[in-house]
C-alpha positions as CSV (number, residue, x, y, z in Angstrom):
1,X,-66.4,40.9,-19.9
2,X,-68.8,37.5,-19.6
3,X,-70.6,36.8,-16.8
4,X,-68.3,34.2,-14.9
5,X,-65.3,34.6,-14.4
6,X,-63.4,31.6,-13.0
7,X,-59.6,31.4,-10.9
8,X,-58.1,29.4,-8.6
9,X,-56.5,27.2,-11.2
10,X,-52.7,26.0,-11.5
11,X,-50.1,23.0,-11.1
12,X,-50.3,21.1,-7.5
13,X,-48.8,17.4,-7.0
14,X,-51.3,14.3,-6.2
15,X,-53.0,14.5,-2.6
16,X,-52.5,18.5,-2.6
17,X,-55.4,21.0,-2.7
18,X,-56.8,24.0,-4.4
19,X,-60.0,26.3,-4.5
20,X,-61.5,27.4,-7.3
21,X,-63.6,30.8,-7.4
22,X,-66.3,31.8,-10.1
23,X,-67.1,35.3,-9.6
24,X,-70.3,36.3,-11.2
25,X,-71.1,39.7,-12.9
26,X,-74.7,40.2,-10.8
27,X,-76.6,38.2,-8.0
28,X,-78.8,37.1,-10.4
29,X,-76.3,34.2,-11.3
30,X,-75.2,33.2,-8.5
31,X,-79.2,32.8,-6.6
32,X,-79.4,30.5,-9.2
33,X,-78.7,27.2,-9.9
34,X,-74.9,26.7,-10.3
35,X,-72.2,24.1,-11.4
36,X,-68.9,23.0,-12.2
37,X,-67.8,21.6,-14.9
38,X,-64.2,19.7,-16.2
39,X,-63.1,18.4,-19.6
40,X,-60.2,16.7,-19.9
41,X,-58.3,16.6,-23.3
42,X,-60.0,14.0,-25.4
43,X,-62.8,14.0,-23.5
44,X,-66.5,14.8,-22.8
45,X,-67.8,17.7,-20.5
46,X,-68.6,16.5,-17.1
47,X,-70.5,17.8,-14.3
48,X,-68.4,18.0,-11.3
49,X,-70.6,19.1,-9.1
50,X,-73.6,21.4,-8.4
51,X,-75.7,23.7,-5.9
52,X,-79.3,24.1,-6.7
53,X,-81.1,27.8,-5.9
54,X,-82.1,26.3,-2.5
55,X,-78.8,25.6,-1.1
56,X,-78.9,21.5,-2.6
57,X,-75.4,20.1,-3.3
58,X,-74.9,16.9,-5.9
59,X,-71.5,15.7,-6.8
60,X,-70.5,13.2,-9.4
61,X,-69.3,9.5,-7.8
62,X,-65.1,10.5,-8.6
63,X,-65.3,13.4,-6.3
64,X,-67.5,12.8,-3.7
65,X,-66.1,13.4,0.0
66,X,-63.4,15.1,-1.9
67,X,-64.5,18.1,-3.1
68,X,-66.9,20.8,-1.9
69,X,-69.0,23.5,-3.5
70,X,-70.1,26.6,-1.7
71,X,-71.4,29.6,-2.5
72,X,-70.6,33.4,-1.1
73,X,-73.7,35.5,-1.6
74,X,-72.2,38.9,-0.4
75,X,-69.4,37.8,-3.2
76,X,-71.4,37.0,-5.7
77,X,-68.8,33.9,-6.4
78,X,-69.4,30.6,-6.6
79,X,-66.4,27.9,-5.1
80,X,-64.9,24.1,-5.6
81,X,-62.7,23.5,-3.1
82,X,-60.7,20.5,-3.9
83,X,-58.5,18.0,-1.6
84,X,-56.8,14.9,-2.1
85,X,-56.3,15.6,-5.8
86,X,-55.4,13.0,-8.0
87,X,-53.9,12.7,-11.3
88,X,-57.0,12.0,-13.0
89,X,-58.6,15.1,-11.7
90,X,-56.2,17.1,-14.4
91,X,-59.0,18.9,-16.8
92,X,-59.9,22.5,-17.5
93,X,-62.7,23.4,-15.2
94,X,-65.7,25.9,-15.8
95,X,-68.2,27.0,-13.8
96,X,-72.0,27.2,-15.5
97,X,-74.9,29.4,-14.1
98,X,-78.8,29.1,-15.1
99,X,-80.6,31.5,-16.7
100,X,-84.1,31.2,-15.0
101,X,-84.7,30.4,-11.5
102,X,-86.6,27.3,-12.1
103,X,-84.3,25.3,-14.0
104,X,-80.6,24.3,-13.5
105,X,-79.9,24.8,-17.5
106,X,-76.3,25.9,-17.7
107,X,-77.1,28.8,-19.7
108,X,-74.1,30.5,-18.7
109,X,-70.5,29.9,-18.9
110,X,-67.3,30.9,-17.5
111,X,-64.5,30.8,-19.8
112,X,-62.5,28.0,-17.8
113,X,-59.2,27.6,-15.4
114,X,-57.0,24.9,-15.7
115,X,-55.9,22.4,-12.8
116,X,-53.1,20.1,-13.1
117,X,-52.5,17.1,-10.8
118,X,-49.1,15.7,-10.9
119,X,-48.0,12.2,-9.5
């Protein structure tokens, strides 16, 4: 068993929703910096968005307003909720955890789910 464990993934059609869930195998990961992650067939990894140890959230331009990450402490899981989805947002997503607490290094990584956006 790895240490993130991601779900939440499936088919939905354009403008639909989902929430994704990373549970984490201890606290330690998830006080940490966190992030999720897509690839898309053919392409390069990219960082989706991201919650620092203090709470800070980043998102990359494509998603911004659209999706939010959050984290559940007495969970231990880590979340993308996702609205107005668009075709383009299609990809396998991961969630990443750091390995310190003073770095957001992506040490650790969650074996993926798979979200598919249909027009």
């Amino acid at each position: 068993q790895g240490q993130l464990e991601e779900s939440g993934g499936g088919s939905v059609q354009a403008g639909g929703s989902l929430r994704l869930s990373c549970a984490a195998s201890a606290p330690t990961y998830i006080r940490n910096c966190m992030a999720w992650f897509r690839q898309a067939p053919g392409k390069e990894r990219e960082a989706v968005a991201r919650m620092s140890r203090y709470g800070v959230t980043s998102y990359a331009d494509s998603v911004k307003g659209r999706f939010t990450i959050s984290k559940d402490y007495a969970k231990n899981s880590l979340y993308l909720q996702m609205n107005s989805l668009k075709p383009e947002d299609s990809s396998i997503y991961y969630c990443a955890a750091a390995s310190t607490a003073y770095a957001c290094d992506d040490a650790y990584w969650g074996q993926g789910t798979q979200v598919t956006v249909s027009s």
